[in-house]
PAZAPA-4460 file (N, C-alpha, C; in steps of 0.05 Angstrom, whole numbers, plus 32768, in hexadecimal, padded with zeros to 4 digits):
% residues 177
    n_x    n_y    n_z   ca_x   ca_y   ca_z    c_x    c_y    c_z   seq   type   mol
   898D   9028   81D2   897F   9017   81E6   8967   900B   81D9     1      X     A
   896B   8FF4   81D9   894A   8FE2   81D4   8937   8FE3   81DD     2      X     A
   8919   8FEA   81D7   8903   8FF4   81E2   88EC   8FD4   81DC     3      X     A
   88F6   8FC8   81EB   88DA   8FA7   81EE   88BD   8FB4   81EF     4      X     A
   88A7   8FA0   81E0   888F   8FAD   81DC   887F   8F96   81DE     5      X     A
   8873   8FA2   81F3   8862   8F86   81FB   884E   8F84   81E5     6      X     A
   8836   8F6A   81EA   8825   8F6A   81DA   880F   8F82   81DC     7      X     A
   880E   8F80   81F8   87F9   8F96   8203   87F6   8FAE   81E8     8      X     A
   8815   8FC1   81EB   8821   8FD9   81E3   881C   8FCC   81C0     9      X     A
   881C   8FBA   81B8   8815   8FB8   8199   8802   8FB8   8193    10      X     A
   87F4   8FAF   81A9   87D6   8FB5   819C   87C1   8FC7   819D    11      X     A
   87D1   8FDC   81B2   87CA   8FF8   81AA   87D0   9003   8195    12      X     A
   87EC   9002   8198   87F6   900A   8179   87E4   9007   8160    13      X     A
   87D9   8FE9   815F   87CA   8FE3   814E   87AD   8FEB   8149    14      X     A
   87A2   8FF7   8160   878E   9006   8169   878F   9023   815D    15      X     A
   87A2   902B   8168   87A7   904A   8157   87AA   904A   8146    16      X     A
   87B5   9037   8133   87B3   9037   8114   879A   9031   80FE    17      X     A
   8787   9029   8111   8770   901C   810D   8762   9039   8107    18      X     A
   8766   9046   811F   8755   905D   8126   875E   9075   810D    19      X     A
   877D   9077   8111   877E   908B   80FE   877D   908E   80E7    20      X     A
   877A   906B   80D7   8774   906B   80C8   874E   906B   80BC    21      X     A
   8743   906A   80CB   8726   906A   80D2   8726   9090   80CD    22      X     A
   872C   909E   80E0   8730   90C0   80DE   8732   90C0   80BE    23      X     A
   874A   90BB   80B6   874D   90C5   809A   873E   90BA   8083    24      X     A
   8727   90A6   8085   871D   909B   8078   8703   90A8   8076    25      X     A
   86FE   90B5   808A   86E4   90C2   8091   86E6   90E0   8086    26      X     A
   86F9   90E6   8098   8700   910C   808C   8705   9106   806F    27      X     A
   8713   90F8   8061   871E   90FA   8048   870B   90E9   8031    28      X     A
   86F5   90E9   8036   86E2   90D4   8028   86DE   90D0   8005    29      X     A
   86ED   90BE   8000   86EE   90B7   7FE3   86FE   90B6   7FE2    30      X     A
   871A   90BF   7FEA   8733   90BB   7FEC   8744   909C   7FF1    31      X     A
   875D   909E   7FE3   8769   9080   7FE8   8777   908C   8009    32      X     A
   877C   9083   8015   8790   907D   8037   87A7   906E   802D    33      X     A
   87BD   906F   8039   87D0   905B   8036   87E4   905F   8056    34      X     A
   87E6   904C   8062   87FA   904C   806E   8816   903F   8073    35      X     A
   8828   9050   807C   8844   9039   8076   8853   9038   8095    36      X     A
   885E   9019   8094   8863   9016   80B5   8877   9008   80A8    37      X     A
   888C   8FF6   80BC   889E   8FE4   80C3   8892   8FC7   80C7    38      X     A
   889D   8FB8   80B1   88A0   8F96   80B8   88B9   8F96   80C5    39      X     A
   88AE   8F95   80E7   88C7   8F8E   80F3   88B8   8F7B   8108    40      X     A
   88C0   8F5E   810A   88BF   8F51   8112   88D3   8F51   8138    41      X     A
   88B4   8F40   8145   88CB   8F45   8167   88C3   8F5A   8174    42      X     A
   88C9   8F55   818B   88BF   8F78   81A1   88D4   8F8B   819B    43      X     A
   88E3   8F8E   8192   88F4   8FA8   8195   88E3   8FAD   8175    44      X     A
   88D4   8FC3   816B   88CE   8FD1   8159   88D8   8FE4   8153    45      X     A
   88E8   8FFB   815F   88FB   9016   815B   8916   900C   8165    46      X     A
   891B   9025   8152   8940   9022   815A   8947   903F   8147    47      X     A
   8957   9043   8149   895D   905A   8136   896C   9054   8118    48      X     A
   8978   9043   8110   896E   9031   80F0   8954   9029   80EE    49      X     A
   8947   9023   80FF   8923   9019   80F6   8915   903C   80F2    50      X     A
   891A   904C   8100   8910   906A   80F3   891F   906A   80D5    51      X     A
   8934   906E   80D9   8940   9078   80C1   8937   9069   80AF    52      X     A
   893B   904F   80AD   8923   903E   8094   8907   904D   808D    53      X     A
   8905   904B   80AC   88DE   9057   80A9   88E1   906E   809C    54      X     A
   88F3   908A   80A2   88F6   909E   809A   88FC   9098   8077    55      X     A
   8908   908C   8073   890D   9089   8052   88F6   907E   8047    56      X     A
   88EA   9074   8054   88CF   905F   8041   88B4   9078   803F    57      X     A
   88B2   9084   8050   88A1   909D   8051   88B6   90B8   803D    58      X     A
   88C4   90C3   8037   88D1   90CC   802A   88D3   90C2   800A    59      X     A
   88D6   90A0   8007   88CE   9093   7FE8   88B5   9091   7FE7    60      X     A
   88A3   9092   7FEE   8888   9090   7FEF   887E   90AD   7FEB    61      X     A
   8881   90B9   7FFA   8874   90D6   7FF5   8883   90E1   7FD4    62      X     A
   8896   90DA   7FCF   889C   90DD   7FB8   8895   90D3   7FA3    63      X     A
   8892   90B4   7FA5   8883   90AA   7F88   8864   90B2   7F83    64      X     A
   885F   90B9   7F98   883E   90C8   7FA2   8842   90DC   7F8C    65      X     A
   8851   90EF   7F96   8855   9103   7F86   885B   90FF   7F73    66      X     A
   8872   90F8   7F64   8879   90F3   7F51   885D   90E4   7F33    67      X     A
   8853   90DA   7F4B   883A   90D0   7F34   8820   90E7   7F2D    68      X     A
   8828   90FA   7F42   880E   9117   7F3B   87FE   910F   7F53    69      X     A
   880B   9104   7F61   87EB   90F5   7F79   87F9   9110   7F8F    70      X     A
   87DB   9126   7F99   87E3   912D   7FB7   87E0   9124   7FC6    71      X     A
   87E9   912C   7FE5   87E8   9120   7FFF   87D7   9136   8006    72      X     A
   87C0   9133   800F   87AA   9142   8019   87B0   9149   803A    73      X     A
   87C2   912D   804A   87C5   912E   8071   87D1   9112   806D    74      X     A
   87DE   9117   8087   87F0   9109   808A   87F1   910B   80A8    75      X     A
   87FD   90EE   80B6   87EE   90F3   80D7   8804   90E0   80DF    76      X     A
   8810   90D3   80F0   882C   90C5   80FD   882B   90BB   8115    77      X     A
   882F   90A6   811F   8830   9098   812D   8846   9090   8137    78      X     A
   8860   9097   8146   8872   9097   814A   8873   908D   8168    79      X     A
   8885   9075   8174   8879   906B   8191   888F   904A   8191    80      X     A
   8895   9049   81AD   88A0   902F   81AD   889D   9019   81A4    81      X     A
   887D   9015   81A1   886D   9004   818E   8871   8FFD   8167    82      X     A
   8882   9016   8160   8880   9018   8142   8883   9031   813A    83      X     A
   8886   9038   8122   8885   904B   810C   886A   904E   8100    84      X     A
   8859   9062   80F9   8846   905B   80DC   883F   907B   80DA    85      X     A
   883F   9078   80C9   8836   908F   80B4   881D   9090   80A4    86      X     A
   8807   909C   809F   87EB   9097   8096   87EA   90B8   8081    87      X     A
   87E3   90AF   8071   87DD   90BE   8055   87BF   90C1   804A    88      X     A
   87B3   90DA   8049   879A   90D3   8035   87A3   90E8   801D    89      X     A
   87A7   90DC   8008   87AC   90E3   7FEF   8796   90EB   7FD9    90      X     A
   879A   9100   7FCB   8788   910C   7FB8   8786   90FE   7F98    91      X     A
   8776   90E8   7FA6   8777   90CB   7F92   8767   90C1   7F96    92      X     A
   8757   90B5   7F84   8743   909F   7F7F   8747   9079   7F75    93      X     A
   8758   9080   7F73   8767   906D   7F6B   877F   9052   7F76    94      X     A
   876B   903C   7F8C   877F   903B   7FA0   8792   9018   7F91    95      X     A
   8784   9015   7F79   8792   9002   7F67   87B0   9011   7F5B    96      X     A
   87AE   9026   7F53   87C8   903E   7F4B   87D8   9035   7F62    97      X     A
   87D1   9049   7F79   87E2   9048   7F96   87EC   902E   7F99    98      X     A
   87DC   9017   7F9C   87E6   9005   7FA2   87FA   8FEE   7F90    99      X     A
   87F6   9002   7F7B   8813   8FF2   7F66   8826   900C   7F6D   100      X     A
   882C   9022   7F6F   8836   9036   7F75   884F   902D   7F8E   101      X     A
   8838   9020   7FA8   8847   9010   7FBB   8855   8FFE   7FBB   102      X     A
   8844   8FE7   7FAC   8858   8FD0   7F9C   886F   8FD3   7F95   103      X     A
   8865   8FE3   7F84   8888   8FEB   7F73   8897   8FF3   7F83   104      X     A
   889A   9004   7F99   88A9   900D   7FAF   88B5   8FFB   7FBB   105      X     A
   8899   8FE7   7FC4   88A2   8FD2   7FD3   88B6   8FBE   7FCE   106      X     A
   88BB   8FBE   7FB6   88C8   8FA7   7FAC   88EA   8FB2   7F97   107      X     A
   88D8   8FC7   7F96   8904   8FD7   7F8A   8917   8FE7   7F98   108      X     A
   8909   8FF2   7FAF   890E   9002   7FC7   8928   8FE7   7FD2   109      X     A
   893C   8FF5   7FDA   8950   8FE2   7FE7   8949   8FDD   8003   110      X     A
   892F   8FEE   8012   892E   8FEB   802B   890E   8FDE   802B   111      X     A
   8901   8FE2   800E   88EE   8FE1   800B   88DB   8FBF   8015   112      X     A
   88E6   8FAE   8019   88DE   8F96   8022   88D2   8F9B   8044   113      X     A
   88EB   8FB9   8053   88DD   8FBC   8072   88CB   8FC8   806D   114      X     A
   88BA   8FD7   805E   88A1   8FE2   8062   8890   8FD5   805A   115      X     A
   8870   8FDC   8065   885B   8FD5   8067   8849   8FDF   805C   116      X     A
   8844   8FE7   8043   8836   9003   8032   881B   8FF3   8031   117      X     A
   8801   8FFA   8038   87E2   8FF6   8045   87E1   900D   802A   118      X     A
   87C8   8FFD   8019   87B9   9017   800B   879F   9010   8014   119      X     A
   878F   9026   801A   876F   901A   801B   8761   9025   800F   120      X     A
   8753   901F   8009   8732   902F   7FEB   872A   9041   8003   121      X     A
   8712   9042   7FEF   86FE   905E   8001   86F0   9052   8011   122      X     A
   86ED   903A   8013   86DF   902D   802A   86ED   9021   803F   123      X     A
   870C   9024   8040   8719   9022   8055   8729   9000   804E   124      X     A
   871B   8FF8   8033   872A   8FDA   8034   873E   8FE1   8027   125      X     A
   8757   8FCE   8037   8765   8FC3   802C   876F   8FB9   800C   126      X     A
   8786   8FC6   8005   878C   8FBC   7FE3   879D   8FA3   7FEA   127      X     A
   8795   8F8A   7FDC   87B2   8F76   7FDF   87C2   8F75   7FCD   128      X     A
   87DB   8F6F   7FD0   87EA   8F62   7FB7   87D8   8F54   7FAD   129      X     A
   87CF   8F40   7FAC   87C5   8F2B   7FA2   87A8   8F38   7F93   130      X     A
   87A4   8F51   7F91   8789   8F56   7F8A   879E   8F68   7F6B   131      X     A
   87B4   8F6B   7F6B   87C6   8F75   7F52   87D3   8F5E   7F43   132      X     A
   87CB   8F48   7F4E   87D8   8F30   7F43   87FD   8F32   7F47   133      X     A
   880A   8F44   7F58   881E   8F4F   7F60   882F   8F37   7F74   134      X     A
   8841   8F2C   7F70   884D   8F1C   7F81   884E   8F18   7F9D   135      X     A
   884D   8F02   7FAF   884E   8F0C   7FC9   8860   8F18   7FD8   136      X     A
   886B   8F1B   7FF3   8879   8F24   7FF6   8890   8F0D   8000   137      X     A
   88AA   8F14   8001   88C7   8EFF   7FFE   88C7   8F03   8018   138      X     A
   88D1   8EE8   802C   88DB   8EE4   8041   8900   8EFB   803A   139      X     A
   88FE   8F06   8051   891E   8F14   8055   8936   8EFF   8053   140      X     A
   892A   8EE0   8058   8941   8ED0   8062   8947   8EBD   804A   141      X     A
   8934   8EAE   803C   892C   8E98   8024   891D   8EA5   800B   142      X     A
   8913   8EB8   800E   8908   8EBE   7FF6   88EE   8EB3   7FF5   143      X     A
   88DC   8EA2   8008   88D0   8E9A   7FFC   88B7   8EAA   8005   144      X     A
   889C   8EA1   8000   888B   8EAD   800D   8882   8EAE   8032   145      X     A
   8887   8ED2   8031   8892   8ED9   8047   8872   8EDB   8060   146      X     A
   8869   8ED1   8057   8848   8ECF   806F   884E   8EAF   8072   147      X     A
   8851   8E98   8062   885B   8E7D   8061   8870   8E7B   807D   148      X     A
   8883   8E8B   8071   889D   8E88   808C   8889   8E93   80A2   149      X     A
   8888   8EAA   80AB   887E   8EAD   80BE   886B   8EA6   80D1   150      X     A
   885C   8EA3   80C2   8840   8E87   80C8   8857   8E6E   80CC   151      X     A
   8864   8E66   80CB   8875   8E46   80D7   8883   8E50   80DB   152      X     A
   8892   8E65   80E4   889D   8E6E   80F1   88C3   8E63   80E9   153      X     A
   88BF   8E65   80CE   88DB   8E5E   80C1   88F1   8E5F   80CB   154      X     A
   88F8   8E7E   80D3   890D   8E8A   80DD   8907   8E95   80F7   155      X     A
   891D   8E94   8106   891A   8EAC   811F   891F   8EC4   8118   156      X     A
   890D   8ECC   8132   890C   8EED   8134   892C   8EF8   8134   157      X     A
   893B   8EEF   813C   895A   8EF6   813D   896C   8EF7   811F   158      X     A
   895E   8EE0   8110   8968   8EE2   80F3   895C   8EF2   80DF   159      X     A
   893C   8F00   80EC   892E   8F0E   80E3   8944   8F20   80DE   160      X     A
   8944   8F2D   80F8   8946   8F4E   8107   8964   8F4B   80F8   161      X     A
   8979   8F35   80F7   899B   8F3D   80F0   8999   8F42   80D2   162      X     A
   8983   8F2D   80C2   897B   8F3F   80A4   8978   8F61   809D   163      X     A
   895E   8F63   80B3   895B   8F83   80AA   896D   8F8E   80B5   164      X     A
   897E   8F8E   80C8   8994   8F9C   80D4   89A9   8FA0   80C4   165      X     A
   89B0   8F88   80AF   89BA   8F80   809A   89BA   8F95   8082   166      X     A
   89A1   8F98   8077   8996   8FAA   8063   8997   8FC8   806A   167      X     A
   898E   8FD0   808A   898F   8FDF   8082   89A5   8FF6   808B   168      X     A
   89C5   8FE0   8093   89D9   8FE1   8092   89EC   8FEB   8075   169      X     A
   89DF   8FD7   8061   89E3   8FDF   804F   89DC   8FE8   8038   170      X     A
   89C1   8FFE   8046   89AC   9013   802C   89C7   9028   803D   171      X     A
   89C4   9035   805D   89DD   903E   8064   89F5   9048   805B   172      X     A
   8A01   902E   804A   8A26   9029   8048   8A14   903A   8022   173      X     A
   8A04   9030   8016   8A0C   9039   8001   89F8   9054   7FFE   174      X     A
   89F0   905E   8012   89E1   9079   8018   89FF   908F   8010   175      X     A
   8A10   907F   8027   8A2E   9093   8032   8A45   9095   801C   176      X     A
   8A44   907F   8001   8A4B   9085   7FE7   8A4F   9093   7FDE   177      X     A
***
C-alpha cells in the first residue's frame, strides 16, 4: 500500500533530522556526523524496496566505515512515512576522508545513486562534492547533471520513481544469483 506525504509531514521529517543531527553534533563534539536517507522523489517515500535499498545503503556504509578503521561511536534512526535516515557520529576527525569514503559508495554501489550520504565537520557543516573536486551527481534518466533536471524539472516524477523501481528491481534479480 502507498503511503502519500504531504508537505506538512516532510517538513517535519526535515525538522527531526535537523534536530538529531544538532544532538549528535553536540554530544559527540569534534566528531564527523554523517547521515544517509533516500533520493526519492514524489509523496510516496516508503515502500518495502525503498527500505530494503535503505537497509543495504546503511549496511555498505557501516562497512566501508569500518573497513577504513573508522568507529561508529551512536547511531540514531528515523524511520516514518515521511522517509528513511539513519545518523552516525563516527570516531573520526576527518570529515574530507568520510566524505570521499561516501563518494565512492555513492557512485559504485549499484543502488548507490538512491542514497543521500550528508558528511558534516565538527561544526555541523556540510561536506560538498564540489569541495573534493568530485563529480556531480547523474540525473537517473539522461545522465546529466541531476540538480539541473530537477530544478527544470526535466523528467516526471513517474519516470523518476519507474527508474529507481527499475534498479532496484535489478540490485534484487542479481542479489538472488
Amino acid at each position: 500500500m502507498e503511503r502519500y506525504v504531504d508537505l506538512d509531514k516532510m517538513l517535519q521529517f526535515r525538522e527531526k533530522k535537523v534536530r538529531i543531527q544538532e544532538e549528535l553534533k553536540d554530544k559527540h563534539k569534534g566528531l564527523v556526523t554523517v547521515a544517509l536517507a533516500m533520493n526519492i522523489p514524489g509523496p510516496v517515500k516508503t515502500s518495502p524496496d525503498i527500505l530494503l535499498a535503505f537497509s543495504e545503503g546503511t549496511k555498505a556504509l557501516e562497512q566501508v566505515v569500518s573497513d577504513s578503521g573508522i568507529g561508529i561511536e551512536e547511531m540514531a534512526a528515523i524511520s516514518e512515512n515521511a522517509g528513511y535516515i539513519k545518523f552516525y557520529a563516527l570516531n573520526c576527525f576527518d570529515p574530507v576522508l568520510v566524505k570521499e569514503l561516501a563518494v565512492r559508495l555513492e557512485e559504485t554501489h549499484p543502488l548507490g545513486r538512491l542514497w543521500d550520504i550528508d558528511v558534516y565537520d565538527e561544526n555541523g557543516i556540510s561536506m560538498s562534492r564540489e569541495s573534493l573536486s568530485a563529480p556531480v551527481r547523474k540525473c537517473l534518466i539522461c545522465g546529466q547533471d541531476a540538480k539541473g533536471c530537477a530544478r527544470n524539472r526535466t523528467h516526471s516524477v513517474e519516470e523518476l520513481i519507474r527508474e529507481i523501481n527499475k534498479m532496484i528491481f535489478d540490485w534484487k534479480t542479481h542479489q538472488s544469483k
